[in-house]
C-alpha positions as a Markdown table, in Angstrom:
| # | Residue | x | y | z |
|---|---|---|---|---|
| 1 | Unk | 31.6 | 38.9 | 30.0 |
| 2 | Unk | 29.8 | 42.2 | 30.7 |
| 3 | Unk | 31.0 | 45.1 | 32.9 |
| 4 | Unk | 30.0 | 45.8 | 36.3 |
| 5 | Unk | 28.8 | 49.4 | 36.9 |
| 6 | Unk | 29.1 | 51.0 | 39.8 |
| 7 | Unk | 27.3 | 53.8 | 41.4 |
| 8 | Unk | 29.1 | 57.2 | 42.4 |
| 9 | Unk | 28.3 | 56.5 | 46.0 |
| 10 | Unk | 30.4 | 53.3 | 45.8 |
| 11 | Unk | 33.1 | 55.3 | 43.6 |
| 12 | Unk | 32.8 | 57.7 | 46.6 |
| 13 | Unk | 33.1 | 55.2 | 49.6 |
| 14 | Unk | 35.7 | 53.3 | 48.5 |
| 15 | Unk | 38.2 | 56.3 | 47.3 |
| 16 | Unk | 36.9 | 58.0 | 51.1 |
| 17 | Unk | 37.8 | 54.4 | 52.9 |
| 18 | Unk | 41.0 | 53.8 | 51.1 |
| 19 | Unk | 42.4 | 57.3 | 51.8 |
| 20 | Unk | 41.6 | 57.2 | 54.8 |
| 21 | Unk | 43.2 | 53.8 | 55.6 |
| 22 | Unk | 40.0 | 52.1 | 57.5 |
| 23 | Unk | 40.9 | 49.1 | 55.0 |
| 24 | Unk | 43.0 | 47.2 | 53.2 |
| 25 | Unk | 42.7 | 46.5 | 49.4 |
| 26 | Unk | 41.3 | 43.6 | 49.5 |
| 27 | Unk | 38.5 | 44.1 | 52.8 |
| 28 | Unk | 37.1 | 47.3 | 49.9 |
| 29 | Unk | 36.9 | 44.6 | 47.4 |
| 30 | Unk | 35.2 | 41.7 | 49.8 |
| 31 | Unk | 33.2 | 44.7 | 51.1 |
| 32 | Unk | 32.0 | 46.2 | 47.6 |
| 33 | Unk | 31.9 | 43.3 | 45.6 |
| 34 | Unk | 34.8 | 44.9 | 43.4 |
| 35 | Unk | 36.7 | 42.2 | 41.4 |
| 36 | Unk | 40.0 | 43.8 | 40.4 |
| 37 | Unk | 42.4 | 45.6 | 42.8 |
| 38 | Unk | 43.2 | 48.4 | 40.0 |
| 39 | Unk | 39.9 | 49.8 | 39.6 |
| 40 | Unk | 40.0 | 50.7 | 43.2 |
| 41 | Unk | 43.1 | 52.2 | 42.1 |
| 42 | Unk | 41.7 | 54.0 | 39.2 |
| 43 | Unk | 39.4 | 55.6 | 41.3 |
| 44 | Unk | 41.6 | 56.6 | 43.8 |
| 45 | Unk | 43.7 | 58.4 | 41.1 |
């Protein structure tokens, strides 16, 4: 299983659209592709 890399600009828009509360969890990971809730996490951190 290899690791998904993701640009700074998706870094970026996820931390901006999770702080900001425009979405839930899970509509930044249907929107972004992301596969695990606690990288958002890791991010946002």
């Amino acid at each position: 299983m290899g690791k998904n890399v993701y640009s700074s600009e998706t870094k970026w828009a996820v931390v901006k659209a999770k702080m900001a509360g425009e979405l839930t969890t899970n509509e930044i990971m249907e929107k972004y592709g992301i596969k695990n809730k606690s990288q958002i996490a890791t991010w946002v951190r």
